[in-house]
C-alpha atoms as an extended CHARMM CRD file, in Angstrom:
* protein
*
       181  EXT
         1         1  UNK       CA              8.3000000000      -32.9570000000      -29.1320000000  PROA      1               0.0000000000
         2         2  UNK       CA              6.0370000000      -31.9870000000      -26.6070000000  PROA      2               0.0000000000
         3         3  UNK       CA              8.3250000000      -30.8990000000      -24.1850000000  PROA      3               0.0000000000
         4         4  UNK       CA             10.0410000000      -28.6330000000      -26.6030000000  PROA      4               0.0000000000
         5         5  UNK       CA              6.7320000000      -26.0890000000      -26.8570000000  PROA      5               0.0000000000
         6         6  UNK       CA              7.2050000000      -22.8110000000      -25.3230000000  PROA      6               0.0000000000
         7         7  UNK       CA              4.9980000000      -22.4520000000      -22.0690000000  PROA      7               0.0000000000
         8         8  UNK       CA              4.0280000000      -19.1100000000      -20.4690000000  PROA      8               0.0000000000
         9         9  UNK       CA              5.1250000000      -17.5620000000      -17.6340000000  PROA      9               0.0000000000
        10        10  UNK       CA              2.2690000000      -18.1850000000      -15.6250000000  PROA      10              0.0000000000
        11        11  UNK       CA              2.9540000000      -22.0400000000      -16.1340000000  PROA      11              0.0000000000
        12        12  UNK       CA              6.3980000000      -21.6990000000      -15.4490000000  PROA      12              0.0000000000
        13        13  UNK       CA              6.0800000000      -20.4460000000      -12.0690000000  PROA      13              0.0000000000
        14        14  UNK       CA              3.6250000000      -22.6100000000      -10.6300000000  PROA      14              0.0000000000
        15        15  UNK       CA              5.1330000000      -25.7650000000      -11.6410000000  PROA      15              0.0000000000
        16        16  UNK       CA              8.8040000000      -24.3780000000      -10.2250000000  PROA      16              0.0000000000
        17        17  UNK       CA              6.8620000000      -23.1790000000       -6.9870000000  PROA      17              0.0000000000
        18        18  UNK       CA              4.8140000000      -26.7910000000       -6.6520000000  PROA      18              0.0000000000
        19        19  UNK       CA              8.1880000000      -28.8110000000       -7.4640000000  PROA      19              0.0000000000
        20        20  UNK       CA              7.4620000000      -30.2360000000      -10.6220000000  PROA      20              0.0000000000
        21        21  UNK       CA             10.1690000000      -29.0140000000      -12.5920000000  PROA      21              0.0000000000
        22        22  UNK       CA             11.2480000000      -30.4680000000      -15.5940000000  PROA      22              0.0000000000
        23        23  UNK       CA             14.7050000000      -31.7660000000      -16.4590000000  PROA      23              0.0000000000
        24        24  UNK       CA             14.9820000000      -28.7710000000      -19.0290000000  PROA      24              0.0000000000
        25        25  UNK       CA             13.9380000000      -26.0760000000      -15.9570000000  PROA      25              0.0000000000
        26        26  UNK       CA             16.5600000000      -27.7180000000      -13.8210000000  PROA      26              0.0000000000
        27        27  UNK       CA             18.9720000000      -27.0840000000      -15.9450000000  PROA      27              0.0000000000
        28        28  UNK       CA             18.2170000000      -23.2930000000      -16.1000000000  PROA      28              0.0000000000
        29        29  UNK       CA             18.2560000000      -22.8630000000      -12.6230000000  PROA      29              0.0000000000
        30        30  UNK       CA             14.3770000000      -22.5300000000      -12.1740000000  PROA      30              0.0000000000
        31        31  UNK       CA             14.5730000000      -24.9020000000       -8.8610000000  PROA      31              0.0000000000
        32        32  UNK       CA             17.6450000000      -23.3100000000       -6.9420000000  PROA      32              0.0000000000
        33        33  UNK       CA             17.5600000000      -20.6190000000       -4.1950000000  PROA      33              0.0000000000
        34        34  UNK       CA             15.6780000000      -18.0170000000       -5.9310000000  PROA      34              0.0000000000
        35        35  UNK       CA             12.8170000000      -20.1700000000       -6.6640000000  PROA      35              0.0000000000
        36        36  UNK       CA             12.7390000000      -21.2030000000       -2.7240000000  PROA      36              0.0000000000
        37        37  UNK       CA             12.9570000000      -17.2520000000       -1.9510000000  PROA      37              0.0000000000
        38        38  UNK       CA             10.2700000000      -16.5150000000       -4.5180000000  PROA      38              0.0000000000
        39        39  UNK       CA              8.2960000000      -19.4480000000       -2.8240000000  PROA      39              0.0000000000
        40        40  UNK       CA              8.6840000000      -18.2560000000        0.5880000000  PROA      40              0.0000000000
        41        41  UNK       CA              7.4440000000      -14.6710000000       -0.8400000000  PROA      41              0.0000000000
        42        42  UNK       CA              4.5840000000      -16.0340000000       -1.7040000000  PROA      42              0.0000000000
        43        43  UNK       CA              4.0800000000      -17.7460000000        1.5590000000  PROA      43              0.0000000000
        44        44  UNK       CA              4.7640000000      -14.4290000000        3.5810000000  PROA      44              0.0000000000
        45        45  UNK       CA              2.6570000000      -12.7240000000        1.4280000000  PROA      45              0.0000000000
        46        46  UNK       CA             -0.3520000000      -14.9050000000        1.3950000000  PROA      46              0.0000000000
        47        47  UNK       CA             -0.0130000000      -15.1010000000        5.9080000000  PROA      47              0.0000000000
        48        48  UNK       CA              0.0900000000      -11.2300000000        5.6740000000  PROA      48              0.0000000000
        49        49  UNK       CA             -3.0730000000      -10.8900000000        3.6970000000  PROA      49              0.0000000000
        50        50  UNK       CA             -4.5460000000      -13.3950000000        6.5830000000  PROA      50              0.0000000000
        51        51  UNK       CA             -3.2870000000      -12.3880000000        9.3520000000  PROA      51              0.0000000000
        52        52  UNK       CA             -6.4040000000      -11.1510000000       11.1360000000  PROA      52              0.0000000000
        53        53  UNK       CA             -8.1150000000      -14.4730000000       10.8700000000  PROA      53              0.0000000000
        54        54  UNK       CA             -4.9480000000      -16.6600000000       11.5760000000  PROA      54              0.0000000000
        55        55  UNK       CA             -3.6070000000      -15.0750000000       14.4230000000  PROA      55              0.0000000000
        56        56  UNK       CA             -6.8850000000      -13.5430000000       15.8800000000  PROA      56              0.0000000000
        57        57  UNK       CA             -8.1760000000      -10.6180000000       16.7460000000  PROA      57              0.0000000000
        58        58  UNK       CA             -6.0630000000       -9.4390000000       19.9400000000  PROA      58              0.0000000000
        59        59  UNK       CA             -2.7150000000      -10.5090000000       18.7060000000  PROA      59              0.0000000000
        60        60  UNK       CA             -3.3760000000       -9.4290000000       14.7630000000  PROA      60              0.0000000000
        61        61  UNK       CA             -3.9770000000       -5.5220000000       15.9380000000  PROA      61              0.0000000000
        62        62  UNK       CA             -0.7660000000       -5.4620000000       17.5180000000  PROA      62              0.0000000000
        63        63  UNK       CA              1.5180000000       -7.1690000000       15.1960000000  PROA      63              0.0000000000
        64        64  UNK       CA              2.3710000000       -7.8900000000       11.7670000000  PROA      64              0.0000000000
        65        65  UNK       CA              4.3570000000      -11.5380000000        9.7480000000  PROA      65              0.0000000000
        66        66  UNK       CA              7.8490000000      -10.0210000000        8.8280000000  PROA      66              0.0000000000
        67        67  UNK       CA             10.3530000000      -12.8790000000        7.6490000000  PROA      67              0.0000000000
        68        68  UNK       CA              9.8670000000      -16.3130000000        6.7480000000  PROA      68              0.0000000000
        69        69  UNK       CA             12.3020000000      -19.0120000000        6.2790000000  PROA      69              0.0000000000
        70        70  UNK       CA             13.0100000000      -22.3350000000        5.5830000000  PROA      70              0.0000000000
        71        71  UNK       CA             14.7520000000      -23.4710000000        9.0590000000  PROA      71              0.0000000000
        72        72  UNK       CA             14.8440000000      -27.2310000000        6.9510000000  PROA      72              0.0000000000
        73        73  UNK       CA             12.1850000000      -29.2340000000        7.9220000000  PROA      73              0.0000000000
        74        74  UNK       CA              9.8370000000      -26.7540000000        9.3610000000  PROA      74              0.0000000000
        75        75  UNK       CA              8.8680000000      -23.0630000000        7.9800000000  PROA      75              0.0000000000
        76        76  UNK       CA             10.3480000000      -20.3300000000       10.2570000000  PROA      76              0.0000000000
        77        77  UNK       CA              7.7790000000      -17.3340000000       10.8910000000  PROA      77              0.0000000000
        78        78  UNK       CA              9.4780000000      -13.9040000000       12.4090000000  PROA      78              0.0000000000
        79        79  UNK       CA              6.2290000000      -12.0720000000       14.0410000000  PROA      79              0.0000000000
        80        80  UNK       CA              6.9500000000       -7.9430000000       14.9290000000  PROA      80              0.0000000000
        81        81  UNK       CA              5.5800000000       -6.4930000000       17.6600000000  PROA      81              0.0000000000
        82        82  UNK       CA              5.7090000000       -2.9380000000       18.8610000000  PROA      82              0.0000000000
        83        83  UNK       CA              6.9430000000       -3.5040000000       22.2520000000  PROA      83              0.0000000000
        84        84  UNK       CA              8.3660000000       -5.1850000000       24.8050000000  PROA      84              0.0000000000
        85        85  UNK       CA              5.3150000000       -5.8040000000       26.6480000000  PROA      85              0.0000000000
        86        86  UNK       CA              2.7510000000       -7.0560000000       23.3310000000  PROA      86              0.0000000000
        87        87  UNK       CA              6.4280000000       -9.1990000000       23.1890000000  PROA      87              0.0000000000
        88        88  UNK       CA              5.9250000000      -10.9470000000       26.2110000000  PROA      88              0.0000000000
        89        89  UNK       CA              2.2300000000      -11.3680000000       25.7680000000  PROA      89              0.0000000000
        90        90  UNK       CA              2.9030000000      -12.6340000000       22.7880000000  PROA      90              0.0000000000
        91        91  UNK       CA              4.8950000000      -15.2950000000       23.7240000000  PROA      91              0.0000000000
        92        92  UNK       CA              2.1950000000      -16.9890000000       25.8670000000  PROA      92              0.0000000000
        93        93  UNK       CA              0.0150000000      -17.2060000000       22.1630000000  PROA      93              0.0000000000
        94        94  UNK       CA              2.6950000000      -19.0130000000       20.4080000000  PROA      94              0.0000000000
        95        95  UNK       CA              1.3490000000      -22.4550000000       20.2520000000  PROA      95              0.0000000000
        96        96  UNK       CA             -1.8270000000      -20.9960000000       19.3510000000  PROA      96              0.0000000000
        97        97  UNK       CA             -0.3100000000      -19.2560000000       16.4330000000  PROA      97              0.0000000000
        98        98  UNK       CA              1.6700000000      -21.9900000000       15.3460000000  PROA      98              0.0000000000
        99        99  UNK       CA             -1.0860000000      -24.4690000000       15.0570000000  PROA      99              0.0000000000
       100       100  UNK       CA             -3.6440000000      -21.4990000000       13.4140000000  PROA      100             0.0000000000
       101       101  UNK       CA             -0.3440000000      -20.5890000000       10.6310000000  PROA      101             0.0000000000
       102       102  UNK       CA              0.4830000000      -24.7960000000       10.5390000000  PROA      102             0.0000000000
       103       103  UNK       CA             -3.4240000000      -25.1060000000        9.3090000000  PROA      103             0.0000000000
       104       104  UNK       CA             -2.9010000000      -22.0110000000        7.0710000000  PROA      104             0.0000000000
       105       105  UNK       CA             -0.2380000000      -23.8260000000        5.4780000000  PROA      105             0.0000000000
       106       106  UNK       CA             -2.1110000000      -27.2610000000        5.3220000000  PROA      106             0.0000000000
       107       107  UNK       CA             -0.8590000000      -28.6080000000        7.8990000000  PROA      107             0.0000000000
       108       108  UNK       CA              3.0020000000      -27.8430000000        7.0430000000  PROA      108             0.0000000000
       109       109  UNK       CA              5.5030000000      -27.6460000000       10.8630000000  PROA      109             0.0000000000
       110       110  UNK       CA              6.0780000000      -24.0340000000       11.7560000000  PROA      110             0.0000000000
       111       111  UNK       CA              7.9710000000      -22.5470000000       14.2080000000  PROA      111             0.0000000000
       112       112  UNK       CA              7.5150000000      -19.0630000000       15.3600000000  PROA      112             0.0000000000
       113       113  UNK       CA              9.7370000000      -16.3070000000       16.5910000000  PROA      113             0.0000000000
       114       114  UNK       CA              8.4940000000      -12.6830000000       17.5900000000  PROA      114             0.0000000000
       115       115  UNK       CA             10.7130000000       -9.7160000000       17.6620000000  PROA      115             0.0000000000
       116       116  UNK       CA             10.3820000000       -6.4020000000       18.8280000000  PROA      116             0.0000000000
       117       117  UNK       CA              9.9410000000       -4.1900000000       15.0130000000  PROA      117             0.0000000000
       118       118  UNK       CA              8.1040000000       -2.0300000000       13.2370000000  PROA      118             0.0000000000
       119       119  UNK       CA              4.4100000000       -3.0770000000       12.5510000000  PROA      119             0.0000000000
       120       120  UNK       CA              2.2200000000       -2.4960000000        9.3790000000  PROA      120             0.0000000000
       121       121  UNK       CA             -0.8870000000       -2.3350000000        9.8100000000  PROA      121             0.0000000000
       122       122  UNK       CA             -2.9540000000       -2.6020000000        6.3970000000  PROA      122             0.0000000000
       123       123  UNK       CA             -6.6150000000       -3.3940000000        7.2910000000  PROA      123             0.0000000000
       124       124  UNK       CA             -7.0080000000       -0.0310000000        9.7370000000  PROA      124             0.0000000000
       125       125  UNK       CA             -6.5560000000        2.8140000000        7.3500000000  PROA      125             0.0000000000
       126       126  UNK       CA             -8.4750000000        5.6150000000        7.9700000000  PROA      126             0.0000000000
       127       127  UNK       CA            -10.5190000000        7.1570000000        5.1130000000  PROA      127             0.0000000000
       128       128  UNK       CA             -8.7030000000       10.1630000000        3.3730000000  PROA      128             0.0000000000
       129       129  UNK       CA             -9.8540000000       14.0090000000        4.7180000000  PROA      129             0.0000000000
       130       130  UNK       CA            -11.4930000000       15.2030000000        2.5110000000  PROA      130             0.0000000000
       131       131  UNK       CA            -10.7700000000       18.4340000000        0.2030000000  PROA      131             0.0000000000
       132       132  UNK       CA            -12.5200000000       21.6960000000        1.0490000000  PROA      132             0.0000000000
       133       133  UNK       CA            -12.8260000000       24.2090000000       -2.0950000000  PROA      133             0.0000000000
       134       134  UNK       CA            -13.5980000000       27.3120000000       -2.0640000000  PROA      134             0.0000000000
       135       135  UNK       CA            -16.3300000000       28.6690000000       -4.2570000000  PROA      135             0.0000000000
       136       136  UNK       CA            -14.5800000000       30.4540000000       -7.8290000000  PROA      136             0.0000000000
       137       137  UNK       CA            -14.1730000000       33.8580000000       -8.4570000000  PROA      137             0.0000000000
       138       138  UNK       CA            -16.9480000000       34.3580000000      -11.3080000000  PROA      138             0.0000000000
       139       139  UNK       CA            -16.9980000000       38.0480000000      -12.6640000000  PROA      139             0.0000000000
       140       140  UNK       CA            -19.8600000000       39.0790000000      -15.0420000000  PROA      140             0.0000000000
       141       141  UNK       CA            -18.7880000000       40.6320000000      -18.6780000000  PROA      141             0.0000000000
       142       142  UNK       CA            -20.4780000000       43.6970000000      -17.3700000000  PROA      142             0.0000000000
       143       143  UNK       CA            -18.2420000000       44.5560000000      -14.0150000000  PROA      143             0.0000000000
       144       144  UNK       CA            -15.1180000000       43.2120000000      -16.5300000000  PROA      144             0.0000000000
       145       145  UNK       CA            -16.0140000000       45.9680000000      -19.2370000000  PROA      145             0.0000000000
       146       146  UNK       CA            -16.1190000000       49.2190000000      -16.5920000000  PROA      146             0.0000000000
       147       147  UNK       CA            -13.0260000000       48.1690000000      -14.6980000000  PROA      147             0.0000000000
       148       148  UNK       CA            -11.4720000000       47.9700000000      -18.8750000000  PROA      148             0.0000000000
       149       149  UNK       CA            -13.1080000000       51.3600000000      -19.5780000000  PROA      149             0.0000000000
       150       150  UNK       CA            -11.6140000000       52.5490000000      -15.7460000000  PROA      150             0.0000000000
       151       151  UNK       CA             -8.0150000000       50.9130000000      -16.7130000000  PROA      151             0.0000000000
       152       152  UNK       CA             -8.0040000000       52.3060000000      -20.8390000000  PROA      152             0.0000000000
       153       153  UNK       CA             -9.0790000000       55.7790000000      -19.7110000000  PROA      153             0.0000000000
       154       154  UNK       CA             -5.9120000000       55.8710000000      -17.6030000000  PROA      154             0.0000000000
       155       155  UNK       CA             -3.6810000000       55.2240000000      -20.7980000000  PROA      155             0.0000000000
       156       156  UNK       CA             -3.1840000000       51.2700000000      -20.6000000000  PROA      156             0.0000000000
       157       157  UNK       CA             -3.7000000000       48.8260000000      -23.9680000000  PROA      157             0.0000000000
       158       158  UNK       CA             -6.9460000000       47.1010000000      -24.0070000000  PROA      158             0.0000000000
       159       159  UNK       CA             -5.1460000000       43.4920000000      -22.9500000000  PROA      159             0.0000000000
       160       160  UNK       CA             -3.6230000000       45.1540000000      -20.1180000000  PROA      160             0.0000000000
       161       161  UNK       CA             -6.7160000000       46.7710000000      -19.2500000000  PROA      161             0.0000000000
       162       162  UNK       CA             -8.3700000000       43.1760000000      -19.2840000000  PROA      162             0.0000000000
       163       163  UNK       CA             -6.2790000000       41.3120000000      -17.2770000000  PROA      163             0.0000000000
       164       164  UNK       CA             -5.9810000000       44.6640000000      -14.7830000000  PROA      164             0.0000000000
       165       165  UNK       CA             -9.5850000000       44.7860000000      -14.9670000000  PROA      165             0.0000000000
       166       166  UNK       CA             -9.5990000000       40.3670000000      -13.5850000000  PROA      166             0.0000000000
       167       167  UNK       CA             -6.9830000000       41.1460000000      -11.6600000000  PROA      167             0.0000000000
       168       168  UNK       CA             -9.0820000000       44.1600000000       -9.1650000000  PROA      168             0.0000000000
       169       169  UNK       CA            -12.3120000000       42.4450000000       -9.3790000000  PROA      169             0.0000000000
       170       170  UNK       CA            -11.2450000000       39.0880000000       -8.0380000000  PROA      170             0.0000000000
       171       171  UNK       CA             -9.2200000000       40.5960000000       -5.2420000000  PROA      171             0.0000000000
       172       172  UNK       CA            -12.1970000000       42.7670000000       -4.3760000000  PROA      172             0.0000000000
       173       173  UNK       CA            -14.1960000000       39.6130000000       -3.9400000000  PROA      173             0.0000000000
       174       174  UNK       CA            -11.6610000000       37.8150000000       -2.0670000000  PROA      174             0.0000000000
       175       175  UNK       CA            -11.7560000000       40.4450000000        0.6740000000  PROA      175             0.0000000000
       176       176  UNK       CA            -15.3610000000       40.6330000000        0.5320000000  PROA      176             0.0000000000
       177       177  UNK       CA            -15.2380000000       37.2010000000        1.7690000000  PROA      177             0.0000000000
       178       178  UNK       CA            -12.2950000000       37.3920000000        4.4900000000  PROA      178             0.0000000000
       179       179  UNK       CA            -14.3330000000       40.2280000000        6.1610000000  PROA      179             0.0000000000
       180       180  UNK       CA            -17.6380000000       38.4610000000        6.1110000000  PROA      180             0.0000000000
       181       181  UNK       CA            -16.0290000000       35.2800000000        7.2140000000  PROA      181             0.0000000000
C-alpha cells in the first residue's frame, strides 16, 4: 500500500537520477535515455558552475565545459576553446583536468576532449553603464498662464492654448540648455 502513494516531483527525480527506481518507475520509462540525458544535464551543469576552481585559473578564463557524455564506462567531457593555440596549450593540461573533474565527480573515470568553439564566459560580466537623465522640463503655473493669455489672444480655445502654451516653454528651455552646454 505504501508504494501506491503519490510522491512529488522532487522525489521522483532524485531517486531516477541516483538509480533507485522502482519497479512501477521502470515501467513508465523514468530510467531510459532521457533520464541518462537529464542526468548528464545535471552533471554539465553542476562542472559549468565550477569550472574556475576545477580547471584553474589559466585554463578556466579561456575556456568553457560544452558536452558531456556517457562514452560507457567513463564520463566524456567536450572542453571549447577559442583557438587553435589555447587548443594546443590545452592539451598539455589534460591529465590535470581529468583528475581535478574525476574528484569533482567523486572520483568517477573521465576522459576529456577539447575542441576549438565558442566560449561562455559567465563569471566576467562587466557591470551595466549606467543611465544618464537629463534634468525635467518643470514650468511654473505663472510662465504657463501668459504663454495661454499670448496663445487665446491670438484666437485659439483655452486647451489649445494650454498645450501650445507647454509646448513653447519646454522647447525654449531645451535650447537654453543646448547653447549653454
Amino acid at each position: 500500500m505504501e508504494a501506491e502513494r503519490a510522491k512529488s516531483a522532487g522525489d521522483v527525480v532524485s531517486s531516477a537520477l541516483s538509480g533507485k527506481t522502482s519497479g512501477s518507475a521502470e515501467k513508465n520509462g523514468a530510467s531510459g535515455p532521457r533520464w541518462e540525458l537529464l542526468r548528464l544535464s545535471m552533471k554539465l551543469s553542476e562542472l559549468s558552475e565550477n569550472w574556475r576552481e576545477v580547471a584553474g585559473e589559466p585554463l578556466a578564463s579561456r575556456s568553457a565545459p560544452a558536452v558531456c557524455e556517457d562514452a560507457g564506462e567513463k564520463l566524456l567531457i567536450t572542453v571549447n576553446v577559442p583557438d587553435q593555440m589555447v587548443l594546443s596549450s590545452a592539451r598539455f593540461r589534460r591529465a590535470r583536468l581529468e583528475r581535478g573533474i574525476s574528484a569533482f565527480f567523486g572520483g568517477a573515470p573521465v576522459g576529456v576532449l577539447f575542441r576549438v568553439g565558442p566560449v561562455r564566459l559567465t563569471g566576467n560580466r562587466a557591470a551595466p553603464a549606467k543611465v544618464y537623465r537629463r534634468v525635467p522640463i518643470v514650468n511654473s503655473e505663472l510662465e504657463i498662464a501668459e504663454r495661454e493669455k499670448y496663445f487665446a489672444d491670438g484666437g485659439l480655445s483655452p486647451e489649445l492654448a494650454s498645450a501650445m502654451a507647454r509646448v513653447m516653454l519646454s522647447l525654449e528651455k531645451l535650447s537654453k540648455r543646448r547653447s549653454r552646454g
